[in-house]
N, C-alpha and C positions, 0 to 999 in steps of 0.2 A: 060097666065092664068093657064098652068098646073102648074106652080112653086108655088102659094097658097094656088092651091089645093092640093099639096104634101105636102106640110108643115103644113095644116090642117088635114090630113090624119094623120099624125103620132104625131100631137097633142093629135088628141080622141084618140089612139091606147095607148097611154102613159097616159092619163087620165084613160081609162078603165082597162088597168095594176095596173094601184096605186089604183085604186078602188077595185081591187079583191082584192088587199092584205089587204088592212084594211078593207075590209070587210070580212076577214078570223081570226075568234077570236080561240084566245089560251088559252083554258080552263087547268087550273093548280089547284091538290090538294092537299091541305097544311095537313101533319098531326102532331097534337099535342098534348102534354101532359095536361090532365086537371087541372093538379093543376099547369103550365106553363104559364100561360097567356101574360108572357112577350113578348116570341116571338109570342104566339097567335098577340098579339096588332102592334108588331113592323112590322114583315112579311105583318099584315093588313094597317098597314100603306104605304111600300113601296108599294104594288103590288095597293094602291090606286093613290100613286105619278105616277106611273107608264101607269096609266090610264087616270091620268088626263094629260100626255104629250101626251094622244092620239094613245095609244095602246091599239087594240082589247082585251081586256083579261077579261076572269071569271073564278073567283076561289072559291073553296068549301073548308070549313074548315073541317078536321074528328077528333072529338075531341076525344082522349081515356085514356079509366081510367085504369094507369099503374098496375093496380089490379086486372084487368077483365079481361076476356076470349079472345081469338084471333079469335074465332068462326065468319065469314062473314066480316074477316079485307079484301078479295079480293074482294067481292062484294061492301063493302064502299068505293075500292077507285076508280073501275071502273062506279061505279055511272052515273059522268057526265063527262066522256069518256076522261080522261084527256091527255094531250099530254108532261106534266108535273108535278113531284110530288115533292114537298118538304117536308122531313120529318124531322121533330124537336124532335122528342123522345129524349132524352139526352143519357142517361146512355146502355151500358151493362152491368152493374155491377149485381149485385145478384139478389136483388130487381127487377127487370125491363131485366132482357136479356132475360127471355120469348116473352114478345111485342115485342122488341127490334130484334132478331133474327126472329120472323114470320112475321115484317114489309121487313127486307131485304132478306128474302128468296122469299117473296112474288114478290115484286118488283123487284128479277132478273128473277124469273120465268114469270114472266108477261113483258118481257124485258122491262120496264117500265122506259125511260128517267126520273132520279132522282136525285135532286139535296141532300146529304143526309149532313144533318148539328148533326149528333149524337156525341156526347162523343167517345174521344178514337182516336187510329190510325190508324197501317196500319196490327195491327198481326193478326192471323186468328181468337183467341177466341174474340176479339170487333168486329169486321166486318163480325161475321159469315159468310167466304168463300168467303167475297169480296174479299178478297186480291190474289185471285184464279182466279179472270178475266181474260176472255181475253180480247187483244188490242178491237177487239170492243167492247166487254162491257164494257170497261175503255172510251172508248167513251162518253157514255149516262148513265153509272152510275157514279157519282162524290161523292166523301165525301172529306167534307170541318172542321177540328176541328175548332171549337168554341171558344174565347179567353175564355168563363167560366171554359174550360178543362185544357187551357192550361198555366192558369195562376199560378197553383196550382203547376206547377214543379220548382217554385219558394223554395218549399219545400226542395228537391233536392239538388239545387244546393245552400243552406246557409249551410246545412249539412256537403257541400263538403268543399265550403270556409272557415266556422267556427271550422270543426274537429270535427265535435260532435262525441262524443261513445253514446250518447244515444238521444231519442228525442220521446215526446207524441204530437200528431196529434191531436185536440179537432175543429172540425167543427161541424158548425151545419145543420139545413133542407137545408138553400139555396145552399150547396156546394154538388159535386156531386162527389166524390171520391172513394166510395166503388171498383170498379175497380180495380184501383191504388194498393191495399195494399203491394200487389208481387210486383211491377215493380215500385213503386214511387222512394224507397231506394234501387234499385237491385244493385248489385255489390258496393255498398256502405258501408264499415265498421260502420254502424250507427242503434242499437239495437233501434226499435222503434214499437210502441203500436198507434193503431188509434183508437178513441171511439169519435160518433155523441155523443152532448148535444143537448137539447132544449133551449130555449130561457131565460129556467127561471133561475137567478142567482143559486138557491138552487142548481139544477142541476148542472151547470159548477162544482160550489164548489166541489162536491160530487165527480164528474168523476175524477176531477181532483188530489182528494187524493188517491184516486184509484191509478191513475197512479204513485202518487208517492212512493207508497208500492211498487212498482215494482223496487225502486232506478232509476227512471228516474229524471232528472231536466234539463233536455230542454223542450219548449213548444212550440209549432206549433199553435197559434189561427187563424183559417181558416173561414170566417163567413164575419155577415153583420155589420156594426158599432156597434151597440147591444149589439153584440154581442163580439162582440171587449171591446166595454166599460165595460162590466161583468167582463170578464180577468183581465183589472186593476184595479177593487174595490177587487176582490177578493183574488189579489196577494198584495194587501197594508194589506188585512184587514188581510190576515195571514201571516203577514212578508213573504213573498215567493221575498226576494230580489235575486238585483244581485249576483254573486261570486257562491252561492248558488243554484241562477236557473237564467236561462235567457231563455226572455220573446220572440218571433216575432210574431206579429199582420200582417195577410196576409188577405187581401181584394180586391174584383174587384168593391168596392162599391166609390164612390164620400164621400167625409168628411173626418172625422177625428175621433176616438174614443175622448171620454172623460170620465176625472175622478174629481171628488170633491174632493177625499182625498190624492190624490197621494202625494208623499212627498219624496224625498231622492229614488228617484226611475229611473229606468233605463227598457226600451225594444224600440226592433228595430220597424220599423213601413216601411211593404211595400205592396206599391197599383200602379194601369197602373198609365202613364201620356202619355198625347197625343204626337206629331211628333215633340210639338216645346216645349214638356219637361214642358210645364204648366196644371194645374189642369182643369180639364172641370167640369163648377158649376153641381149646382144639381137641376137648375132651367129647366123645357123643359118636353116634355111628357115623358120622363123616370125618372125624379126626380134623383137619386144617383145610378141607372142602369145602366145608357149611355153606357157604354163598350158594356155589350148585347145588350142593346136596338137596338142603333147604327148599330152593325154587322149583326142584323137580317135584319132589314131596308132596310140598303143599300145594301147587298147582293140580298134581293127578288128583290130591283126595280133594281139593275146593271143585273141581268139573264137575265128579261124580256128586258131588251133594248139590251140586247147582241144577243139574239135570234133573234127578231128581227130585227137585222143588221145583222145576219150571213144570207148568200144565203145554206148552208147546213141544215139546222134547216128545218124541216117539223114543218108546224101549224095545220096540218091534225090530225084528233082525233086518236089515238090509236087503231085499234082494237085488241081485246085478248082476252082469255075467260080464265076464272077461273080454267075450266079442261082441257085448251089444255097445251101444251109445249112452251116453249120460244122458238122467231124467234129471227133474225139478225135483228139491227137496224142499218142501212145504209144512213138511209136516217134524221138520227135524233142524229146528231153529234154535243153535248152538252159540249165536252170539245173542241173544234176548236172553240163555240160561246164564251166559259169563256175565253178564254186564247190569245183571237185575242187584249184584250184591258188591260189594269190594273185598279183594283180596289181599289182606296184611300181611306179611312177612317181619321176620324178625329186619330183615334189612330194608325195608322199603316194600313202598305199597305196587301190586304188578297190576297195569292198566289195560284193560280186552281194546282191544278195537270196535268199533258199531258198524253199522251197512252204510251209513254215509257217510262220516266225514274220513277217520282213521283206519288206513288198511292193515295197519300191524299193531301190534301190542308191546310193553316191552316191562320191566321193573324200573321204577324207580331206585337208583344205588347212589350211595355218596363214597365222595374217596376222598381220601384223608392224604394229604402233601406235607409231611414232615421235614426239615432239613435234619440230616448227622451229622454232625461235628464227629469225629474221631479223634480227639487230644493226645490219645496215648494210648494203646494197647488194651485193648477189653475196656475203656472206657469213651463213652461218646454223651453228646449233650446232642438235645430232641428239642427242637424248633419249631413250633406249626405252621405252615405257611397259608394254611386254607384248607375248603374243598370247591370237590367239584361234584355236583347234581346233574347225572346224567335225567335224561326226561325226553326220550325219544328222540326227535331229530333235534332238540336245543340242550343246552347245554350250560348251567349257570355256575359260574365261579365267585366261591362267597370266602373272601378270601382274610386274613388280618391286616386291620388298618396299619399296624407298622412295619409291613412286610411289602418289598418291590421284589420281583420274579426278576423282571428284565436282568437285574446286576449279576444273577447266579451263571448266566452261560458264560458256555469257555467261548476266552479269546479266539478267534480262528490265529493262526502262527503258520509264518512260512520262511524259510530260507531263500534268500535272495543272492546270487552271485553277479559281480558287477563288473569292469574293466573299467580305468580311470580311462576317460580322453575326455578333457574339457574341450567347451563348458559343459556336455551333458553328467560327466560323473568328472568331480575334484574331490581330493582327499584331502581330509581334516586339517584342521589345523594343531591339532593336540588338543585342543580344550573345548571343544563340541562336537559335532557328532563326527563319526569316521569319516562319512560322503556327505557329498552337497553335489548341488547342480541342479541343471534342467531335468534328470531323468529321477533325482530324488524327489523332486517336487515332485511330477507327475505322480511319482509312487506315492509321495503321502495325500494330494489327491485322489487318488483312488481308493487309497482307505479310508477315508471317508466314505466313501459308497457304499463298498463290500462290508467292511466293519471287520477288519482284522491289522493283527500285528504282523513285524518281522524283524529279523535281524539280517544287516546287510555284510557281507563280506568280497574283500576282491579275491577272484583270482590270481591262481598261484602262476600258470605260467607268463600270464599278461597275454590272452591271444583272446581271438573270439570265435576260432574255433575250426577245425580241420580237419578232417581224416586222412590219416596214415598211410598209406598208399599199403603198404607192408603187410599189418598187424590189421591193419582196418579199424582201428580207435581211432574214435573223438579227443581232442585237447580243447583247451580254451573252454566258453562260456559253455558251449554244447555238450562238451563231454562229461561237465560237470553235472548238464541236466539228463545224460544218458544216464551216466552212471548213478541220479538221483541222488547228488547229494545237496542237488537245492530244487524249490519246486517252479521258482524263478528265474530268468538270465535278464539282468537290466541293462540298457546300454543302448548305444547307437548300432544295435546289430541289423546287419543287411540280410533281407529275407532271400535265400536261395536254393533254389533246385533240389543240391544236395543234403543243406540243412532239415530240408521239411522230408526227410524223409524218415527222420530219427528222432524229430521236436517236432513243436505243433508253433506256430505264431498269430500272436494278434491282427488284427487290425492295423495299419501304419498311424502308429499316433506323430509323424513330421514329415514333410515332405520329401517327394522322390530324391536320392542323391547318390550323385555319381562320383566318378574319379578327376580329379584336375592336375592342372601343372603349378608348381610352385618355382616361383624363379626367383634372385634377387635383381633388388631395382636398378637400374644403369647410374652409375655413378658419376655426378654432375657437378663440379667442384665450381662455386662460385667465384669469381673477378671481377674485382674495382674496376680494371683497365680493360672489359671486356669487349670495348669498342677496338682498342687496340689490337686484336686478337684477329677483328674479321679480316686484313691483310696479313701475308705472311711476312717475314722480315724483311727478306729480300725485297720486296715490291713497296716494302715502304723507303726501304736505300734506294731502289730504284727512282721514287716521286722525290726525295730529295734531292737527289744527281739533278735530275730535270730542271727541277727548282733550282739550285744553284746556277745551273749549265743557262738556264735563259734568262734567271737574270743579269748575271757577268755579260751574257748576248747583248740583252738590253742595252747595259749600258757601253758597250765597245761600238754596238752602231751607233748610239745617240753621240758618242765623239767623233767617230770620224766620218757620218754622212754631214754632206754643206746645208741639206733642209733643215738639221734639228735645231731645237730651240738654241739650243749652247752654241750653235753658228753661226747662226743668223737672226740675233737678239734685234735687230734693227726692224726685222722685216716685221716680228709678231710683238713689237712695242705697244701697240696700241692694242694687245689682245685681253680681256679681262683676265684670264687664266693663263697664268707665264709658269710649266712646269721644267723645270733643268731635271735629266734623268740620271743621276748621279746614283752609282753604285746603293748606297743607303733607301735611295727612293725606288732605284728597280726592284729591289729585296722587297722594299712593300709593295709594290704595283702586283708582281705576282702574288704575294701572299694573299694578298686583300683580293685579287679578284678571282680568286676560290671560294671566297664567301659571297651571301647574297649583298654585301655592300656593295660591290663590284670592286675594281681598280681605278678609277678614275679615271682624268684626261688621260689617253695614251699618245704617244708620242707623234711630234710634226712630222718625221721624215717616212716614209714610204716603207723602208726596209724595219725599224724600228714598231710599224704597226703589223706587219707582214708578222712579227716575232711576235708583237702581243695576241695575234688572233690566234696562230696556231697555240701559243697556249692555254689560250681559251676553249678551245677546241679540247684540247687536252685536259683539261677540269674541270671543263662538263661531264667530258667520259668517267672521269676517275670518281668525281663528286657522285656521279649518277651511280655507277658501278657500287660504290660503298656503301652511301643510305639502302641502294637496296639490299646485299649483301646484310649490311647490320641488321637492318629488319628480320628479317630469314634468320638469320646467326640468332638474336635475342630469342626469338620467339618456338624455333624448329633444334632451339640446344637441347630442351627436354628431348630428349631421341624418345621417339615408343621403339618399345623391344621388337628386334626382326621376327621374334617366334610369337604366334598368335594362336599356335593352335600343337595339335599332336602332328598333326601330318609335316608343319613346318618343323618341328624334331626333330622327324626321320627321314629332311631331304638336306641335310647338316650332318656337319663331324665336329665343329668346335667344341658344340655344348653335349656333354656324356647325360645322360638321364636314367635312370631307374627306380621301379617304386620299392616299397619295402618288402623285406625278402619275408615269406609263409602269410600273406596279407590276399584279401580278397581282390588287391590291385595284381599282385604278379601274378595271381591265380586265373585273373581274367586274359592276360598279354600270353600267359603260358595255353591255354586252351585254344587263345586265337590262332597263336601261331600251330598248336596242335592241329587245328582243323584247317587250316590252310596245305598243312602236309597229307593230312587225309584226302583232299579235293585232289592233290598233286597227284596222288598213288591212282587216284579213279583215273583223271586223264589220261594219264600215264597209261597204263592198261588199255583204257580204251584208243588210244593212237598208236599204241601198238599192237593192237589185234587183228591179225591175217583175216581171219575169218569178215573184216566187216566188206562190202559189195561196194563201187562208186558211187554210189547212190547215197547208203549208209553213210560213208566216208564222208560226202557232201554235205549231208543234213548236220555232220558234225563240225564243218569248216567253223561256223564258229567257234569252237576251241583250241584254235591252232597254240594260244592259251592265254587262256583269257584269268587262269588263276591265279590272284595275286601274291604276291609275296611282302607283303607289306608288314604283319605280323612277324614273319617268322623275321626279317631282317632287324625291327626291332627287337623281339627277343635277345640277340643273338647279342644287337647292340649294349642293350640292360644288361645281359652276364658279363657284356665284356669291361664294363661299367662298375660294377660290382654292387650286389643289391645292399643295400643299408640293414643292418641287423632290427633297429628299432627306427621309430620315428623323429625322436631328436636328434638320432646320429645324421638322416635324411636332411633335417632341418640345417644343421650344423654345418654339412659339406655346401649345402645352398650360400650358406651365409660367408662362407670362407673361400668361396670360387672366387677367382679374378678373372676379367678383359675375357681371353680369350680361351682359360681355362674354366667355363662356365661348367655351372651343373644343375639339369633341372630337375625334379623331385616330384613324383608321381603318385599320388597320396588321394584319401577319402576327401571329398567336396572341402566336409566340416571341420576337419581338421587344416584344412589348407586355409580357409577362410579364416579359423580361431587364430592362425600362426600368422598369416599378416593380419590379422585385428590386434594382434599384440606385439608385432614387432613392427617399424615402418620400413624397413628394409627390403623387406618381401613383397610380393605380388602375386597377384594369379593370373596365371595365364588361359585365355579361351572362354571355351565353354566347357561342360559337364558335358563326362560320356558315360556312357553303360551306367546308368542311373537304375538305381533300385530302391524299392519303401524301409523302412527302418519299420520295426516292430516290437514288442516283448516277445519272447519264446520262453514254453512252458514244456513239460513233460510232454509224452505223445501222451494222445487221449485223456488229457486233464480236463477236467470240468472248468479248471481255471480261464483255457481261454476262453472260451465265449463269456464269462463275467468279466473277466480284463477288458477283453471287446467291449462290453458293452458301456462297462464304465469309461471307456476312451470316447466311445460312441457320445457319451453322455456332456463329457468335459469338451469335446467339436462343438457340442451344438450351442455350450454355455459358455466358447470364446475365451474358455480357461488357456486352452495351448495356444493360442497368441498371445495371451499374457504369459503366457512363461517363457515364449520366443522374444517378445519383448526384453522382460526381464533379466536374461540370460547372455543374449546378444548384444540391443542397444544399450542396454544400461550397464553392462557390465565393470563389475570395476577394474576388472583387470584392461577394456580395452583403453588404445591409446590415442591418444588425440594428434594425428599423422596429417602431417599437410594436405589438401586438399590436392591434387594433381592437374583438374578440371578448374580448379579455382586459380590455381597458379599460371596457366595457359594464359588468364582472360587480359595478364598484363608483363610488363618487363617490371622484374626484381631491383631492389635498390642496390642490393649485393652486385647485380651487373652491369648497373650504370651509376653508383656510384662516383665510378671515376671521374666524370666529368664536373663534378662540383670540385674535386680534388684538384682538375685543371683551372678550374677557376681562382681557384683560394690559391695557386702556388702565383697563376698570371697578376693576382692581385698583389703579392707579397713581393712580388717581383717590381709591380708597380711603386709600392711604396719605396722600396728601396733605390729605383732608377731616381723618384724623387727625393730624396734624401741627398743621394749623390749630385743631383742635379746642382739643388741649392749652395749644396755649400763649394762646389765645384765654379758657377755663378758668385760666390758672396769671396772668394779666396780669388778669384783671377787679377792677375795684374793690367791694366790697362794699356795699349799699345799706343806707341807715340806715331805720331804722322807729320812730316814737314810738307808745308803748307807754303808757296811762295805767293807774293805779294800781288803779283802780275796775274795771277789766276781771279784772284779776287778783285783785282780792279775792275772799273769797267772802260770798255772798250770805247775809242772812238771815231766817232765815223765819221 
């Protein structure tokens, strides 16, 4: 008998067990967003499923308006003393981290078992200080992300796949991303802008040109179908094609967007799909939500079953008080009941966190990356390009082997305006591209870096850019980027004052440069006879006068003094050298003792050497006087130009100068002399002001005036001068000045330099004045330039712009190969001495011909008779 009564004994003992426990209800409260309803509904579903398998539970929904005060959030949620709280607030982000941080502050001070399904991970600004747990409150506080959060790092990682340099984020109400803005693109090279739209097409439209004044052309549509399908009306209806921008449509919604007008059209298309890679309809109580719905769902009703299978879990109500301190919850270990089982979903498995290693929880989701062709109107062709497996902080992309992402982003495109002045910008030749030069090369080095296209067009009025004095408009390169119809200005533009006040510029990618003088060369006409030249004519009539006058001298004294030879041949009989000075031989004795031969014997009589010294005397001086003369004449005929500079300009009247008229050259000569008449009006005023004391007056003596006028007098000069309309007419008046009608031309460094590098006529005069950097200029506030920068930055450091200065300059084909001027110094030209081989070959010619004459002069003479008497020839006797 006892054996049925033991076995009945511990029957009711086990009946009355299982009876306390389900008759131990587990009051859980839910709190939500009121404009939320979905997890309102979906949570109300599970935790209804959840009851109907016959678990004790009551739950209180606290609905709050993410707008409204936090005032008595601790008293709504100890209300009906819960032992459990799920809070569905979504976001930290800007909007909402008020509720959002006095929900989680609340609920750790209240050690309040929580299951927390909010937006966000695991750093400390979304979790306000959860991540600061200890192991036991990593226990009983749990946060679970949400596939709503975490689908959107879908963002992310196409950025990373595709290359983008740029990308615009366009979501609307139902996406929750404010958060994100820092950390969606962190450490990502991907320049990118996020702006919420509303629902209404208008709106998309609008935000979205927005964005593209920014020079963005990636697009990020983030949203609900809707809002997807607005995207592609509004990128058909404003040609916003491929190449140019590319599209992705990102959703956690059921369907597919549509378009009525699509046509020759192109964007990716990625949304979840469930475990076995197929769509889940949109039929069922969440309609095209399932993702959320789903996860709210089954998470509420997997808690409660988990709780109540864990023997750890207390169903005991809570106690706490609003002003006491958090205790230890020991007894109500919320993450041993999540994590004893696994939780499948239709879309991926959702993973709890533990006390040690993971502090958030999140769903495993796949997303599915389609490309659409749109061919033709309601028809398009579906491409799979992959997915992506989010999985908490990683993220694996499992994609098709014959699918590359990178090809699909848009071109970045930019409009470039340019002004010709070689070498930096030359225009085409007809048959390749429009521009060339140093500043196109640069450009297409630098796209290389950036990774974008352009088309380059010049300017219409050919300037580089001015304001109006009037109207107050820009012209030239500037105005075009005022008025934004290019997002670049290329050129050899000069960064200045008034420029940056309206444009933005780079970095100087060439060296400082200023204004110069342009002159032509002094005009040196070469001569054969240019020995002949160093006396003037007269002064060589004059040395032949001389030359005749002494030697006719010579010879009238050698007759009629009694010492000369020819008078007393008796006396120098026995002399070896017997010279007779006959008319013939004075004419050489002078000649010849001009030369280093000398003259020879000069003459016996006293008066006759009297005549030869003094002209000796005389053709030292002249001989001396010449060679050095010639020397000087050959070598100092190069004249250097008397102008060396600007100031020697302006202390001249022969030579007219001015630079080119609306140029940053006259603009600089017109402000100096402006502020020299400024400084004039202050003096002025202040020397004649009654009021100043001797003392005052004294401290001012130095201004009696000390302002110059220097400016203003060249101005005055240059108007009166007449400024050049362009810069060939400049060049032209230079080239076509004579002597004393000179004209100098007041021009940029580089341009003066290109113009004598290609003509040799020309020159530069001086040095560089008012020097300034050359730059690119961009819109004001473009992102452009600090990337232009940097890329300039880049190609400095890699020695590319000395090879393109190289290139451009030295090697150019246009320059010309222009006599040396330094090299031609270092000797005399054949052109200028010449002549004297000329005298040679005439003295030779001349030579043959005396002997010509000679001979036969000799060979034709008749022989002279002489009577000879007998008596002469005898001999004598003594």
């Amino acid at each position: 008998m006892w054996v049925p009564l033991r076995i009945s004994y511990l029957l009711v003992i086990t009946l009355l067990l299982f009876e306390n426990v389900l008759g131990q209800t587990l009051n859980i409260a839910v709190i939500v967003e009121k404009r939320f309803e979905l997890a309102r509904q979906a949570i109300d579903n599970g935790l209804k499923k959840a009851k109907n398998d016959g678990k004790p539970i009551e739950w209180k929904f606290i609905v709050l308006d993410t707008e409204g005060e936090t005032k008595g959030l601790c008293n709504m949620i100890l209300a009906n003393k819960p032992s459990l709280v799920i809070n569905t607030v979504r976001t930290p982000g800007s909007n909402y981290y008020k509720l959002t941080k006095a929900i989680k502050e609340t609920l750790k001070n209240l050690a309040m078992p929580t299951l927390d399904l909010s937006y966000g991970s695991t750093d400390e600004y979304q979790l306000s200080g959860w991540n600061k747990n200890t192991e036991n409150e990593r226990s009983y506080l749990i946060h679970v992300t949400p596939p709503g959060d975490s689908y959107t790092q879908a963002v992310r990682e196409l950025s990373i796949r595709m290359d983008l340099a740029t990308a615009g984020i366009l979501y609307d109400k139902s996406v929750i991303i404010d958060h994100k803005y820092a950390r969606l693109l962190e450490n990502v090279p991907t320049r990118h802008i996020m702006r919420e739209v509303s629902e209404s097409y208008a709106d998309f439209e609008n935000k979205t040109k927005v964005i593209q004044s920014t020079d963005v052309s990636n697009y990020f549509v983030v949203g609900t179908i809707q809002h997807l399908s607005n995207a592609l009306e509004a990128a058909q209806k404003n040609n916003w094609k491929p190449r140019h921008h590319c599209w992705v449509l990102l959703t956690k919604q059921e369907g597919e967007p549509l378009c009525e007008s699509c046509a020759n059209h192109e964007v990716f298309f990625v949304h979840p799909v469930d475990a076995d890679d197929k769509r889940v309809g949109t039929e069922g109580a969440y309609g095209n939500e399932k993702l959320d719905g789903m996860f709210y769902e089954e998470i509420a009703y997997y808690t409660v079953m988990r709780i109540f299978a864990s023997p750890k879990y207390s169903k005991e109500p809570i106690t706490a008080s609003c002003a006491g301190e958090s205790t230890a919850r020991n007894d109500y270990n919320l993450t041993e009941a999540l994590t004893s089982s696994k939780l499948q979903i239709r879309y991926g498995e959702v993973l709890f966190p533990n006390t040690k290693h993971s502090r958030s929880g999140h769903q495993i989701i796949r997303m599915k990356v389609a490309h659409f062709n749109y061919t033709t109107a309601k028809v398009r062709q579906e491409n799979e390009k992959g997915y992506f497996v989010y999985s908490g902080d990683s993220t694996t992309w499992q994609k098709n082997e014959q699918s590359s992402m990178e090809q699909f982003g848009s071109v970045t495109f930019y409009r470039v305006v340019t002004i010709v002045q070689p070498p930096f910008v030359y225009e085409g030749n007809g048959t390749g591209p429009a521009f060339r030069g140093y500043c196109i090369d640069l450009l297409d080095e630098i796209k290389k870096i950036l990774k974008f296209e352009y088309t380059v067009y010049g300017v219409e009025d050919k300037h580089f850019g001015s304001k109006n004095k009037d109207t107050g408009q820009w012209n030239g390169l500037i105005g075009d980027l005022v008025k934004k119809k290019a997002e670049i200005a290329l050129g050899p533009i000069a960064v200045m004052a008034e420029r940056e006040t309206v444009v933005d510029f780079t970095v100087p990618y060439y060296d400082l440069v200023g204004l110069s003088i342009l002159m032509k060369k002094p005009e040196i006409k070469p001569s054969l006879f240019k020995f002949l030249t160093v006396l003037e004519t007269n002064v060589w009539g004059c040395i032949l006068a001389a030359y005749f006058f002494t030697s006719f001298l010579m010879f009238i004294f050698d007759r009629l003094s009694p010492y000369s030879y020819r008078n007393n041949k008796e006396k120098y009989k026995d002399d070896d050298e017997k010279r007779e000075f006959t008319l013939k031989e004075c004419l050489w004795f002078c000649m010849t003792s001009l030369t280093p031969q000398g003259g020879g014997e000069a003459p016996r009589n006293l008066s006759g050497r009297l005549v030869a010294a003094t002209w000796w005397l005389f053709g030292f001086i002249i001989i001396a006087s010449y060679t050095a003369n010639l020397a000087a004449f050959l070598t100092v005929s190069r004249l250097e130009s008397p102008i060396e500079s600007l100031d020697d300009l302006s202390k001249q009247y022969k030579v007219k100068y001015a630079p080119q008229a609306d140029t940053t050259a006259s603009t600089y000569f017109f402000r100096m002399a402006n502020i020299e008449e400024k400084f004039y009006e202050i003096w002025k005023n202040m020397s004649l002001d009654d009021s100043l004391t001797d003392d005052q007056r004294a401290e001012l003596a130095v201004w009696d005036y000390p302002v110059s006028d220097k400016y203003t007098k060249i101005w005055w000069t240059m108007q009166e001068a007449d400024l050049p309309k362009t810069f060939e007419e400049g060049v032209a008046r230079v080239k076509n000045s004579q002597g004393g009608d000179g004209f100098a031309f007041i021009a940029d460094a580089t341009q003066i330099k290109y113009a004598t590098m290609t003509n040799c006529d020309l020159t530069q005069i001086g040095s560089e004045f008012s020097r300034k950097p050359l730059a690119l200029a961009v819109q004001q506030n473009s992102p452009l330039r600090d990337q232009l920068s940097s890329a300039i930055l880049k190609l400095l450091n890699q020695r590319k712009l000395e090879s393109l200065k190289e290139t451009w300059w030295n090697q150019n084909p246009e320059k010309k190969n222009c006599d040396d001027e330094g090299k031609n110094n270092d000797g005399i030209s054949i052109k200028n001495i010449g002549g004297v081989f000329i005298v040679i070959f005439i003295g030779v010619v001349m030579a043959c011909i005396t002997l010509v004459f000679e001979y036969f002069w000799y060979k034709n003479k008749k022989p002279r008779s002489k009577v000879v008497s007998v008596k002469d020839h005898m001999p004598q006797k003594k």
